[in-house]
One Martini backbone bead per residue (centre of mass of N, CA, C, O) as a GRO file, in nm:
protein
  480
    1UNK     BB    1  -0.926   2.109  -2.713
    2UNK     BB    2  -0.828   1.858  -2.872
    3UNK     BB    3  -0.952   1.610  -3.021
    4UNK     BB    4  -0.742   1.410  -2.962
    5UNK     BB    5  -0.658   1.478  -2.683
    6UNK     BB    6  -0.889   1.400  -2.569
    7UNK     BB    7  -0.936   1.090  -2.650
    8UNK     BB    8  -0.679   1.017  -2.508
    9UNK     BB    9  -0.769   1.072  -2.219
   10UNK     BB   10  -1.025   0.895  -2.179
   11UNK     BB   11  -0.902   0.659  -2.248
   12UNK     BB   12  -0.666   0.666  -1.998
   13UNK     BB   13  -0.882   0.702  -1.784
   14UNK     BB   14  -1.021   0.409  -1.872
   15UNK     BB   15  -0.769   0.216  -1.811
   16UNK     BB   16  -0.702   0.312  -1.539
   17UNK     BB   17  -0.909   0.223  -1.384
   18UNK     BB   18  -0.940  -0.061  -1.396
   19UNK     BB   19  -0.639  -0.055  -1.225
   20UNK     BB   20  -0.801   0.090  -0.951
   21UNK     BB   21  -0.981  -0.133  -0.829
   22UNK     BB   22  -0.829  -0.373  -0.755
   23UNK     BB   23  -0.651  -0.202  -0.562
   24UNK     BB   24  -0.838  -0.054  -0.381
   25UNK     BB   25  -0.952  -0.392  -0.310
   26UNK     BB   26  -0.655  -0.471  -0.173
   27UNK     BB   27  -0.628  -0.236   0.063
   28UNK     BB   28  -0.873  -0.253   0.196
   29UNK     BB   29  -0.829  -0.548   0.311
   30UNK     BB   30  -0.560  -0.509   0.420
   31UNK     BB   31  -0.704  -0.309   0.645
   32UNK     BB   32  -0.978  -0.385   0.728
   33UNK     BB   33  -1.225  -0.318   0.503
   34UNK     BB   34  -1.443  -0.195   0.301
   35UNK     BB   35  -1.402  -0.172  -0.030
   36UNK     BB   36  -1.561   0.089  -0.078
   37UNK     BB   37  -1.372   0.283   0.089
   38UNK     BB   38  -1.145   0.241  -0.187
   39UNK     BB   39  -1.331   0.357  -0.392
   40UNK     BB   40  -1.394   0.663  -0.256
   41UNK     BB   41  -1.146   0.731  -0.263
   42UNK     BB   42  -1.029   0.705  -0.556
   43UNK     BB   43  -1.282   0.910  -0.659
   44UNK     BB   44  -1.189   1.173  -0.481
   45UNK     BB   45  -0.865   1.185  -0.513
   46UNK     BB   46  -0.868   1.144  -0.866
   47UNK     BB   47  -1.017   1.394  -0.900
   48UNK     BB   48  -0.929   1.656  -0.714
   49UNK     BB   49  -0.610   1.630  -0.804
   50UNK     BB   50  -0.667   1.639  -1.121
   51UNK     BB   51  -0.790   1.951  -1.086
   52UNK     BB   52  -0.598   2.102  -0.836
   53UNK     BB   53  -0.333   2.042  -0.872
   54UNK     BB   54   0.043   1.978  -1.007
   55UNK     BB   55   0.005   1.710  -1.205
   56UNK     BB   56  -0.059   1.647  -1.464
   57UNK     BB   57  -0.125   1.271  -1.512
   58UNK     BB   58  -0.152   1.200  -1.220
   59UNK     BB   59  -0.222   0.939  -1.008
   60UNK     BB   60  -0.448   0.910  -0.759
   61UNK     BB   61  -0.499   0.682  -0.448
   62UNK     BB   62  -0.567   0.412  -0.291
   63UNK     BB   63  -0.274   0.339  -0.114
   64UNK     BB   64  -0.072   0.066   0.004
   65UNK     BB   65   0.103   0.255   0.214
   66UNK     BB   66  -0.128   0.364   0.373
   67UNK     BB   67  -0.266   0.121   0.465
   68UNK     BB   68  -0.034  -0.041   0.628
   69UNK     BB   69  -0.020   0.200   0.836
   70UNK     BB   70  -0.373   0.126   0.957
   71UNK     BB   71  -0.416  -0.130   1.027
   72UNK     BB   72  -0.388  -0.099   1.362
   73UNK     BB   73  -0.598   0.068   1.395
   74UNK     BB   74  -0.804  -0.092   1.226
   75UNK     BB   75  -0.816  -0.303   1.476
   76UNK     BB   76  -0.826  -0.128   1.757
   77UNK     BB   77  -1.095   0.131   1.630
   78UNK     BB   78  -1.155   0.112   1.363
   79UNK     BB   79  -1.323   0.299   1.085
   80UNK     BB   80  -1.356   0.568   1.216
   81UNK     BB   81  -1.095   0.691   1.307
   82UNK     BB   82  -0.960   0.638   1.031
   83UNK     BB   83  -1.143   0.913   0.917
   84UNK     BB   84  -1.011   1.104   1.109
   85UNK     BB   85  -0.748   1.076   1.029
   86UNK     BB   86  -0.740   1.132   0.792
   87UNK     BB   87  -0.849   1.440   0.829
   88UNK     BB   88  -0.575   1.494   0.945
   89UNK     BB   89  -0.389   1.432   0.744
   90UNK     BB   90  -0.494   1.660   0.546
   91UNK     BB   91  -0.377   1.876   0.717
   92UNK     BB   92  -0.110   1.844   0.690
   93UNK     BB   93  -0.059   1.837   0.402
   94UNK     BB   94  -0.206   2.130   0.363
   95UNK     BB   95   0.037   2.254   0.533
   96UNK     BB   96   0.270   2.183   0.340
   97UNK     BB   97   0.186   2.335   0.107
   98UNK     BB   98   0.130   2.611   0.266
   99UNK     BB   99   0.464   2.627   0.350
  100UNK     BB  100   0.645   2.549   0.118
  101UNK     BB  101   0.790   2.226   0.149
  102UNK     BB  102   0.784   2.077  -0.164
  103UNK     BB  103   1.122   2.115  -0.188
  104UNK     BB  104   1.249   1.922  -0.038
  105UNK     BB  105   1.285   1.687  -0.208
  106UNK     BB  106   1.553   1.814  -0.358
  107UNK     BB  107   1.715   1.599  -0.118
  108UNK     BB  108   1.637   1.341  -0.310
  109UNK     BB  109   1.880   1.183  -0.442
  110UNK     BB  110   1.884   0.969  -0.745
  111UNK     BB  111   1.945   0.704  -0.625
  112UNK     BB  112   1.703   0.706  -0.476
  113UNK     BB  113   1.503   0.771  -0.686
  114UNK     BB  114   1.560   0.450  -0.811
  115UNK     BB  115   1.510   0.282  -0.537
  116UNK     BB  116   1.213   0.332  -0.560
  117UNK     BB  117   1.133   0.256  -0.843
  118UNK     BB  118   1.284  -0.061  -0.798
  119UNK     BB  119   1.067  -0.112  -0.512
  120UNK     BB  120   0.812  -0.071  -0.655
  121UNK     BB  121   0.814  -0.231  -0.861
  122UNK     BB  122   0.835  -0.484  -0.730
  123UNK     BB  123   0.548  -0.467  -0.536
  124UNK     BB  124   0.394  -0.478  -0.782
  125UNK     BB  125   0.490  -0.776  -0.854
  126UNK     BB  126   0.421  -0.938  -0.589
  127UNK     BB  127   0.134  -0.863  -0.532
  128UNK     BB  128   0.013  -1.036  -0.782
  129UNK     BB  129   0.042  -1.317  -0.700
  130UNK     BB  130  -0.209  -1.351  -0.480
  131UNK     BB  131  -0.377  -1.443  -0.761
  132UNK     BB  132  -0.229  -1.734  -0.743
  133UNK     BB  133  -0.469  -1.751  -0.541
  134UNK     BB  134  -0.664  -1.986  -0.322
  135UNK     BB  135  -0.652  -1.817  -0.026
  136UNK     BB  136  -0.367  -1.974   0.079
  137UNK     BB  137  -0.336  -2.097  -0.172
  138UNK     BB  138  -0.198  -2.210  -0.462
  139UNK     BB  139  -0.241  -2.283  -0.774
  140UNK     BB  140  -0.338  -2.580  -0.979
  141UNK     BB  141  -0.311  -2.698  -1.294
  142UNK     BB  142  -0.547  -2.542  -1.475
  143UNK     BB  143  -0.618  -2.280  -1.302
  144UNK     BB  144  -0.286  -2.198  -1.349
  145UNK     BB  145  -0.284  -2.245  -1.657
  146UNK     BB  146  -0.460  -2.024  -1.738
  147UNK     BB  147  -0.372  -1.776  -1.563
  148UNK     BB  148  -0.109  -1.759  -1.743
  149UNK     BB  149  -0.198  -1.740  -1.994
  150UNK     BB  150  -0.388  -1.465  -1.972
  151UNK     BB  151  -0.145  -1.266  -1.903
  152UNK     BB  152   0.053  -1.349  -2.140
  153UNK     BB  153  -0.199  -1.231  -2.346
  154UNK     BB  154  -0.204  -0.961  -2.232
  155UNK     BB  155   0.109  -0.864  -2.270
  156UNK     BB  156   0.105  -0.922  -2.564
  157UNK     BB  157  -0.067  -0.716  -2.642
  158UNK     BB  158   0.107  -0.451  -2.491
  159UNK     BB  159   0.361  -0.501  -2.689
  160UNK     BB  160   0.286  -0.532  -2.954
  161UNK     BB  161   0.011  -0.314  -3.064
  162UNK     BB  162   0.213  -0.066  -3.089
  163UNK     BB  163   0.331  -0.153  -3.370
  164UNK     BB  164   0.041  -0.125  -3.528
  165UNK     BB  165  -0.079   0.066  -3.282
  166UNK     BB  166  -0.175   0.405  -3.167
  167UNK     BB  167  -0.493   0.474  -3.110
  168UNK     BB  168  -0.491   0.279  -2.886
  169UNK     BB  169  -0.485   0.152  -2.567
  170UNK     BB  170  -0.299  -0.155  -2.483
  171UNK     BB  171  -0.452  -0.196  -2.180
  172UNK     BB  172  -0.750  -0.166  -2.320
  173UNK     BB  173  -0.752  -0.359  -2.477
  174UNK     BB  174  -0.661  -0.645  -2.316
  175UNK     BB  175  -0.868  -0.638  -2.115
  176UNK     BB  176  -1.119  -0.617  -2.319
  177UNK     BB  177  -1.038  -0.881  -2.446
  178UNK     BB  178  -0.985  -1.096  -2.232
  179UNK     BB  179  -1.281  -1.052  -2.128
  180UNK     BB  180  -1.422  -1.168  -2.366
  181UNK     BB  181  -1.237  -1.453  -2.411
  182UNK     BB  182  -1.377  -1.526  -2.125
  183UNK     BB  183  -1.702  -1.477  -2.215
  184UNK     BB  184  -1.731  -1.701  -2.501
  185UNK     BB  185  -1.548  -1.948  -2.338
  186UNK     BB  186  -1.617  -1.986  -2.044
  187UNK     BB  187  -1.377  -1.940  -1.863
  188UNK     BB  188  -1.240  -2.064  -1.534
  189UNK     BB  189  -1.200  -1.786  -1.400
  190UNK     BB  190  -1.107  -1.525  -1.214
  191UNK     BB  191  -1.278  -1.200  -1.103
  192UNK     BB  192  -1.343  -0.899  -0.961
  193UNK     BB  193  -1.561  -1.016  -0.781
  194UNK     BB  194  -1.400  -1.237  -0.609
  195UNK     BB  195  -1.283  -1.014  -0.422
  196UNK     BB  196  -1.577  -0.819  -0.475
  197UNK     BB  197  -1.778  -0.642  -0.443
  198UNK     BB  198  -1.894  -0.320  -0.616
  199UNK     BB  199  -2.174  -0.218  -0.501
  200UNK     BB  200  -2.290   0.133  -0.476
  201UNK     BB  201  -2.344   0.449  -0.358
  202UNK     BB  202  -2.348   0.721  -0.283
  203UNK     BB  203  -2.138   0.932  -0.106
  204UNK     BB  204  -2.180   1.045   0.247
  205UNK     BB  205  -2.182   1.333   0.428
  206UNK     BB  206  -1.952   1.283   0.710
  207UNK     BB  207  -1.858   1.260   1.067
  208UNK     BB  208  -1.715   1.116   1.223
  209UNK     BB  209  -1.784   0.841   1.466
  210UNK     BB  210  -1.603   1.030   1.728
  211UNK     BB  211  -1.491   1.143   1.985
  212UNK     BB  212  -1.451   1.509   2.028
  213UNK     BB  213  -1.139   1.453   2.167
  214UNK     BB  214  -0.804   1.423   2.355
  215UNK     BB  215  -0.803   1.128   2.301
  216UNK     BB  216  -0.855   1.078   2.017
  217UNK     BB  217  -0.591   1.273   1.926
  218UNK     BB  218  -0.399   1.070   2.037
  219UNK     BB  219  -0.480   0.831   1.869
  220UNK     BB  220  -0.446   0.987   1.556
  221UNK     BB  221  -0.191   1.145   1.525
  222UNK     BB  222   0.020   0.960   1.460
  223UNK     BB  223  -0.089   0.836   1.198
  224UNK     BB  224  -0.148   1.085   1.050
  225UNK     BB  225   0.171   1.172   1.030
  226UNK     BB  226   0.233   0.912   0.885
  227UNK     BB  227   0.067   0.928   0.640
  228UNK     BB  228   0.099   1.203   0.562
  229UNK     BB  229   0.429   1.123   0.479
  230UNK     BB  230   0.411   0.856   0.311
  231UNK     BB  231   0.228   1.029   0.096
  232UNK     BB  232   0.411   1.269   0.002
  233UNK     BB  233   0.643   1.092  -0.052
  234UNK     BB  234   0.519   0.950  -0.288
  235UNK     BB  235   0.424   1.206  -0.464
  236UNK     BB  236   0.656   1.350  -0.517
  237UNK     BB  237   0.823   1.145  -0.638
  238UNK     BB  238   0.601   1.100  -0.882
  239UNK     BB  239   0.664   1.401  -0.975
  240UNK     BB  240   0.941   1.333  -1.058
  241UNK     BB  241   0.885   1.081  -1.260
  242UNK     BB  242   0.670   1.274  -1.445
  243UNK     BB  243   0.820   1.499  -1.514
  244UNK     BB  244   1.006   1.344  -1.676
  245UNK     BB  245   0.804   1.177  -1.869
  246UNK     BB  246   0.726   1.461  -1.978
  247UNK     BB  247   0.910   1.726  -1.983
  248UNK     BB  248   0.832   1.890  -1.715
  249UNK     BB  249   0.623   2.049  -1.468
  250UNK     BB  250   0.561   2.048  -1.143
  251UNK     BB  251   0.400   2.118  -0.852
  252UNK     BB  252   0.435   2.043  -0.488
  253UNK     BB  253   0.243   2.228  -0.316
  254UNK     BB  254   0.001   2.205  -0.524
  255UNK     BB  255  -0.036   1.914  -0.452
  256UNK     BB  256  -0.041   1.905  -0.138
  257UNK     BB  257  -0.291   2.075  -0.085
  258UNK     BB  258  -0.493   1.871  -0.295
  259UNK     BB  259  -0.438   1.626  -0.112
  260UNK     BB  260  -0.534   1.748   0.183
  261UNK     BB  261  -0.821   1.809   0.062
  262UNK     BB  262  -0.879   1.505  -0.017
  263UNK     BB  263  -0.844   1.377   0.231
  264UNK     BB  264  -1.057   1.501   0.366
  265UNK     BB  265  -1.327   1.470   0.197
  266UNK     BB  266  -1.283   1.168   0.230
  267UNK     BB  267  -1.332   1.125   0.518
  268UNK     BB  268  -1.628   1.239   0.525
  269UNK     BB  269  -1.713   1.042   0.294
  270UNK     BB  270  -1.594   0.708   0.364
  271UNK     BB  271  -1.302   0.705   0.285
  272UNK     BB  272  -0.954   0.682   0.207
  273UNK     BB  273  -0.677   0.728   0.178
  274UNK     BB  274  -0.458   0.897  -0.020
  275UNK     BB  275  -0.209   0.905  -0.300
  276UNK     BB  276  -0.012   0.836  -0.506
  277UNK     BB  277   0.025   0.619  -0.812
  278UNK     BB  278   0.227   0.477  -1.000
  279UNK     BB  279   0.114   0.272  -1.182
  280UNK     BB  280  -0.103   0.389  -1.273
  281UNK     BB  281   0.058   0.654  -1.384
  282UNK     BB  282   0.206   0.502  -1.605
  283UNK     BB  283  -0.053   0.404  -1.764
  284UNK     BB  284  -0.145   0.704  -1.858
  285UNK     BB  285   0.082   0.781  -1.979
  286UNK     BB  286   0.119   0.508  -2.162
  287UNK     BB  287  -0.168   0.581  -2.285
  288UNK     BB  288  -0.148   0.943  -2.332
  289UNK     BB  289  -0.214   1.074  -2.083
  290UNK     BB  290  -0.163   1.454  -1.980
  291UNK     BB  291  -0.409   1.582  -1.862
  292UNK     BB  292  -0.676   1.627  -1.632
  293UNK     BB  293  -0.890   1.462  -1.733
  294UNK     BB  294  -0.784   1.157  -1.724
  295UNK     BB  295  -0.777   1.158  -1.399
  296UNK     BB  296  -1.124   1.243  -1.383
  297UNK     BB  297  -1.222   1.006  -1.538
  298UNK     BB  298  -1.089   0.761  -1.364
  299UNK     BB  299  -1.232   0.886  -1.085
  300UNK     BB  300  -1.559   0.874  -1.174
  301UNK     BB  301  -1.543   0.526  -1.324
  302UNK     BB  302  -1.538   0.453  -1.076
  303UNK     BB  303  -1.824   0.541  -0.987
  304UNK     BB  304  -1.991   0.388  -1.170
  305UNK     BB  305  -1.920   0.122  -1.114
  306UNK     BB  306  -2.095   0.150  -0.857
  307UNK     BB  307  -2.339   0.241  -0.960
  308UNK     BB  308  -2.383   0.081  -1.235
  309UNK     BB  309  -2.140  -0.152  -1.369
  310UNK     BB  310  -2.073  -0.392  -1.173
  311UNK     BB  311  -2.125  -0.645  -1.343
  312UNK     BB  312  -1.950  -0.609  -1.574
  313UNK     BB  313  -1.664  -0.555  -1.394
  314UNK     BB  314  -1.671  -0.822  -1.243
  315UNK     BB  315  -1.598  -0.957  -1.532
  316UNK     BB  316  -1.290  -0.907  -1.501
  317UNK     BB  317  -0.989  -1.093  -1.567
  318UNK     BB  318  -0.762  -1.090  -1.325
  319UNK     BB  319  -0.541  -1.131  -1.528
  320UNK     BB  320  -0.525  -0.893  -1.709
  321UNK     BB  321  -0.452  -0.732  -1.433
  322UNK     BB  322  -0.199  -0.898  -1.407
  323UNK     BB  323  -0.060  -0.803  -1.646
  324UNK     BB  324  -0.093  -0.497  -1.626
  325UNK     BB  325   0.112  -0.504  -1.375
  326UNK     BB  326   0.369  -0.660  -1.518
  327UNK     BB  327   0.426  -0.395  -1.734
  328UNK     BB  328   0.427  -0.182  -1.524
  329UNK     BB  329   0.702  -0.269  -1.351
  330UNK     BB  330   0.894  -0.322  -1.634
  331UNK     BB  331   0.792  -0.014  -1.666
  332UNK     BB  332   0.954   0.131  -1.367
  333UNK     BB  333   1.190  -0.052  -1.381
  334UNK     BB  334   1.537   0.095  -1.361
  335UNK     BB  335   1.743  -0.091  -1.594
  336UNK     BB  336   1.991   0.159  -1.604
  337UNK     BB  337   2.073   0.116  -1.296
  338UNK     BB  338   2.258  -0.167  -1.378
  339UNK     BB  339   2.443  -0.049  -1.577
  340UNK     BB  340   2.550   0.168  -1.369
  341UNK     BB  341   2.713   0.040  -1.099
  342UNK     BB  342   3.036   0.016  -1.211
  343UNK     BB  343   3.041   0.363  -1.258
  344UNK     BB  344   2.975   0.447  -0.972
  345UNK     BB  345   2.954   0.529  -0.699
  346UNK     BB  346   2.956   0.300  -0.394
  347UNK     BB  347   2.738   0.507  -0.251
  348UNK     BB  348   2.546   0.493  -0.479
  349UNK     BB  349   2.477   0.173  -0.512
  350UNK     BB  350   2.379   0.161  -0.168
  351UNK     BB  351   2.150   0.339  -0.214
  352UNK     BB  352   1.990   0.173  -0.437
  353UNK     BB  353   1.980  -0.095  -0.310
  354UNK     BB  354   1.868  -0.043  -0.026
  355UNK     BB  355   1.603   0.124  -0.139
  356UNK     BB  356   1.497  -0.144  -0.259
  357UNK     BB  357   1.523  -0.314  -0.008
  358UNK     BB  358   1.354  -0.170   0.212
  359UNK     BB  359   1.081  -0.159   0.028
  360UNK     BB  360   1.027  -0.419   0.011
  361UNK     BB  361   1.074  -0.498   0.350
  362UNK     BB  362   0.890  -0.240   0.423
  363UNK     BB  363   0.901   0.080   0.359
  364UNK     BB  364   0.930   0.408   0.225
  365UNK     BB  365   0.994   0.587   0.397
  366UNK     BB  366   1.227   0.446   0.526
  367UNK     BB  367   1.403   0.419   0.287
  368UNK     BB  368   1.421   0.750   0.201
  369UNK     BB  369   1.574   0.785   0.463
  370UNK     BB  370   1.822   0.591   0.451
  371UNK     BB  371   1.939   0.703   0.163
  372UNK     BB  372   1.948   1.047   0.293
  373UNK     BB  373   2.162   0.944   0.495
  374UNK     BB  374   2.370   0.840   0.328
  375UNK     BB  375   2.459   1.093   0.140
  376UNK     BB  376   2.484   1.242   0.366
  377UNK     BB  377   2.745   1.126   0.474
  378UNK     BB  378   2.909   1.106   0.199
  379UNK     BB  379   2.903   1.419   0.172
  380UNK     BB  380   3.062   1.481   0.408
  381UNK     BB  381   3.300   1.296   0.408
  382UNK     BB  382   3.381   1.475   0.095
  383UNK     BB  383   3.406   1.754   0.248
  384UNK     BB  384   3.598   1.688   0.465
  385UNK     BB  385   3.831   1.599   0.248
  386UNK     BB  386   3.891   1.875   0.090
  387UNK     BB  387   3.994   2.001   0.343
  388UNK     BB  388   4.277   2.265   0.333
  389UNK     BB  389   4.624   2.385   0.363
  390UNK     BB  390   4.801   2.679   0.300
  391UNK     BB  391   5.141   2.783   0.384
  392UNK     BB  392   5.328   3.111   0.460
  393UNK     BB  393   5.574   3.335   0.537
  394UNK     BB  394   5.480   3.716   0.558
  395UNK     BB  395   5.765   3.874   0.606
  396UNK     BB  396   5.718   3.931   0.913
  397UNK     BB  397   5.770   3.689   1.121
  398UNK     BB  398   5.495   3.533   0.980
  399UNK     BB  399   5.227   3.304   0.965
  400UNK     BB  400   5.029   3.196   0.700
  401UNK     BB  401   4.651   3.079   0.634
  402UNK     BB  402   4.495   2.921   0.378
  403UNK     BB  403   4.173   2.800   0.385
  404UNK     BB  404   3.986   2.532   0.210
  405UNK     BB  405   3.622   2.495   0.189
  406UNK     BB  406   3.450   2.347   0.472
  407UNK     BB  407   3.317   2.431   0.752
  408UNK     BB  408   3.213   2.118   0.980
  409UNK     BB  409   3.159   1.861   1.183
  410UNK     BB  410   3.342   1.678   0.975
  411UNK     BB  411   3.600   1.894   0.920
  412UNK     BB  412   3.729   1.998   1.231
  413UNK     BB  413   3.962   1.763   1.231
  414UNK     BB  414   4.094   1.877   0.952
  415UNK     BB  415   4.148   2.185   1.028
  416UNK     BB  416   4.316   2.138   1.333
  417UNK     BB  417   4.576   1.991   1.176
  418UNK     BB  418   4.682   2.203   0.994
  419UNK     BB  419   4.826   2.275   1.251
  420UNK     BB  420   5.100   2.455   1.487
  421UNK     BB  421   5.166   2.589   1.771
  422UNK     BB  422   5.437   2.510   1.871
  423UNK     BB  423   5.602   2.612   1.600
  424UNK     BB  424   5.527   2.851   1.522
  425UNK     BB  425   5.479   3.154   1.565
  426UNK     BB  426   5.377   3.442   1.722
  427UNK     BB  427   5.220   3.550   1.428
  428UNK     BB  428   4.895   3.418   1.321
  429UNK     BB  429   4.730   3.385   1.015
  430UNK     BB  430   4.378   3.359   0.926
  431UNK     BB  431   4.273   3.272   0.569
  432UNK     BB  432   3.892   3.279   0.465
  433UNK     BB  433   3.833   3.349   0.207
  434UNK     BB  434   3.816   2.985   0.092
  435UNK     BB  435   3.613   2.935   0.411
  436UNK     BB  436   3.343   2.788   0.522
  437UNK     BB  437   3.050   2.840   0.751
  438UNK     BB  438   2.822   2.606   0.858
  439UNK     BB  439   2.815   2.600   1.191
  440UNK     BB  440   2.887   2.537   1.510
  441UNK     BB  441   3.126   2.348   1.487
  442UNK     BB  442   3.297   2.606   1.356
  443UNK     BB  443   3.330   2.769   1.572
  444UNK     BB  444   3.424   2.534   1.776
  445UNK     BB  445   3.685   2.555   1.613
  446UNK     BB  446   3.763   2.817   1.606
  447UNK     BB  447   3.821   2.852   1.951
  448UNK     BB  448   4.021   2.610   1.966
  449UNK     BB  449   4.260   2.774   1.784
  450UNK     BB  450   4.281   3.006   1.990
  451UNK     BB  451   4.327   2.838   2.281
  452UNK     BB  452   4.567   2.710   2.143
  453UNK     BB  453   4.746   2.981   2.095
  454UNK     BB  454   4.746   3.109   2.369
  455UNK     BB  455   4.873   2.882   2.522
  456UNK     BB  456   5.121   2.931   2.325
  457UNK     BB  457   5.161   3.260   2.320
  458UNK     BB  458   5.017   3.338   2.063
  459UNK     BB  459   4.873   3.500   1.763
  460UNK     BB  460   4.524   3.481   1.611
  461UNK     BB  461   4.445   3.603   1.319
  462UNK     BB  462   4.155   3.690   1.131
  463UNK     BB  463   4.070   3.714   0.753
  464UNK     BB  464   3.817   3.753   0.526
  465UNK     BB  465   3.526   3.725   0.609
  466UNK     BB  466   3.208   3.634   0.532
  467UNK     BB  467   2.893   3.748   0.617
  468UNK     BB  468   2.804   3.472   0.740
  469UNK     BB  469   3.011   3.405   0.913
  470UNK     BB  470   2.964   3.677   1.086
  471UNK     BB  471   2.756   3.622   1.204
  472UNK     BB  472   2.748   3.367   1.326
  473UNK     BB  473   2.998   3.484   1.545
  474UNK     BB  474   2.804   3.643   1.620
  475UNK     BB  475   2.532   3.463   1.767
  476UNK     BB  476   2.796   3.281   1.918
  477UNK     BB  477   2.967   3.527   2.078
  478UNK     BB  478   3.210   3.575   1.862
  479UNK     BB  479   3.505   3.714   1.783
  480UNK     BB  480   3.690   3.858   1.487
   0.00000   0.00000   0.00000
């Protein structure tokens, strides 16, 4: 690797860490654990990840997504179960990957991956307000303007800097200078110790301490398949997005693969379950790491600080970290998508509105579930309008139909509309040359268009099938 290179994975590496730490005790206390089981789970998840994945440069981490999923489960069964779950969550996303599952996501249409992206940038920007809390209360006085004061002047390194130098990451820069300048000017504002110490040992390999029979598969199965879906769909969409702004390629199975060992891993080692993390993952990019590197760097610096840098890390002033988390949501909100509302069908503009507000106030699996529903809709709806037929006498005293189009559920009725048994003459054809068949409800529509002509004393040939057709009519017990 070149040195210019790797400089920059370091770098980039370092400033995701910051990024990620606050964000993993912010996910783990959110789940009702302790922040340490957030720090071990980012360290173990963005090490493993970023080692053996698919996609150099994405950060994966203790995801507030998942976090959110297991409230329930660690409220009435501990935090043992919890890890008993991720457990079993790593081997389903494991098998997700080694099933070679992960082209699926090429079903989630680019609408609907507008509204993930313009609903999680969303998410990540009302998250931070949370900071401009003390207890239960907003701040109010000098110590919120002190606040939005600190924030604002974060934004402001993070946006001016690249103009004058791209030397080093602007929002390694911004944490480090806010931070220094509230540690010379004693300035009173909150700091990432008030939200949790984060001292702690390296983590230790043990079996989660729950009796391990078919009661508690039972209690932990939905939660782990629940976890790792909503993981999965977050992680493949954030490689669909990491794809783009690197203009590459990355692996969406071995990705999988390697999300559902980090994921085992954490388990066993006393860690929260995690996948990517966009928000994260934006920082790094845009801090210029794009190799393996800057992921595993991240993900080190993540126990460093557990383990030795604690003091340090504790007094960096939480402004600093929500000004760049405020950076971050308004370049991952895909702005070019409210330009092109009025240019788009109808169908498309409901798909990212919805996507967008179903993640922001639901979560994402319903979110990104209900946009490939809309799209699946639209698209059957316009292909069941597309079939249409010519019909014209075949000089032999019958009467020839070429129907073009796809024949499946939804064109069933405007195919058997097409024809006309009472009027026709005694012998028609049916020409499928360009016409495709496409589940059993064509094949049942077949059968009626047959039983409707014989109703009427006449006979119908068809003829042209195509061999997947003809397969097809064959599954289905039907002669053509």
């Amino acid at each position: 690797m070149k040195p210019a290179r790797l400089r920059a994975d370091l770098l980039a590496g370092l400033t995701t860490s910051f990024a990620l730490v606050p964000e993993c005790i912010a996910f783990a206390l959110v789940a009702h654990l302790n922040p340490l089981m957030g720090l071990y789970g980012a360290f173990i998840i963005c090490t493993l990840t970023a080692l053996f994945g698919g996609r150099p440069g994405m950060i994966s981490g203790a995801a507030g997504s998942m976090a959110v999923v297991i409230v329930a489960l660690v409220v009435q069964h501990g935090a043992q179960y919890l890890l008993a779950t991720v457990l079993l969550g790593g081997v389903v996303m494991m098998l997700f990957g080694l099933l070679r599952l992960g082209k699926l996501v090429r079903l989630v249409p680019y609408p609907v991956m507008l509204g993930f992206v313009n609903g999680l940038a969303i998410v990540i920007a009302l998250a931070q307000l949370e900071h401009f809390k003390q207890g239960e209360h907003w701040l109010t006085g000098m110590p919120l303007y002190l606040m939005i004061g600190l924030v604002a002047l974060t934004m402001l390194v993070v946006y001016v800097l690249p103009k004058l130098t791209r030397a080093v990451p602007p929002a390694l820069v911004a944490i480090l200078g806010v931070g220094l300048l509230v540690y010379v000017l004693d300035l009173p504002t909150r700091t990432l110790g008030d939200m949790a110490s984060i001292a702690g040992g390296l983590p230790h390999l043990a079996l989660p301490d729950v009796p391990w029979n078919l009661e508690t598969l039972k209690i932990i199965a939905p939660y782990a398949v629940l976890m790792a879906m909503v993981g999965l769909l977050e992680t493949l969409l954030t490689l669909n997005l990491t794809d783009e702004i690197t203009e590459s390629r990355g692996y969406p199975d071995r990705e999988c693969v390697a999300l559902g060992a980090a994921n085992m891993v954490s388990g066993l080692c006393g860690g929260m379950g995690g996948c990517a993390m966009i928000g994260q993952t934006v920082i790094n990019l845009s801090s210029n790491g794009r190799d393996r590197l800057s992921g595993v760097v991240a993900g080190v610096m993540v126990l460093l600080f557990v383990l030795f840098l604690s003091p340090l890390i504790e007094r960096i002033p939480l402004a600093a970290l929500v000004g760049v988390m405020f950076v971050v949501a308004q370049q991952t909100f895909a702005w070019a998508s409210l330009r092109v509302l009025h240019k788009v069908p109808a169908s498309d503009v409901l798909a990212i509105i919805a996507v967008t507000v179903v993640t922001v106030f639901t979560d994402l699996a319903v979110a990104v579930l209900f946009g490939v529903v809309i799209a699946a809709v639209n698209f059957a709806w316009q292909h069941a309008r597309e079939l249409y037929a010519d019909s014209h006498d075949d000089g032999e005293g019958g009467k020839r139909y070429q129907v073009h189009g796809t024949l499946f559920f939804a064109s069933t009725t405007v195919f058997l509309n097409q024809f006309d048994p009472a009027k026709d003459p005694a012998r028609v054809t049916l020409d499928c040359q360009h016409l495709s068949f496409v589940d059993y409800s064509a094949v049942a529509a077949l059968k009626t268009l047959r039983e409707r002509y014989a109703k009427a004393g006449k006979q119908l040939r068809v003829v042209h099938l195509s061999e997947r057709c003809k397969k097809l009519l064959k599954r289905a017990g039907e002669q053509h």
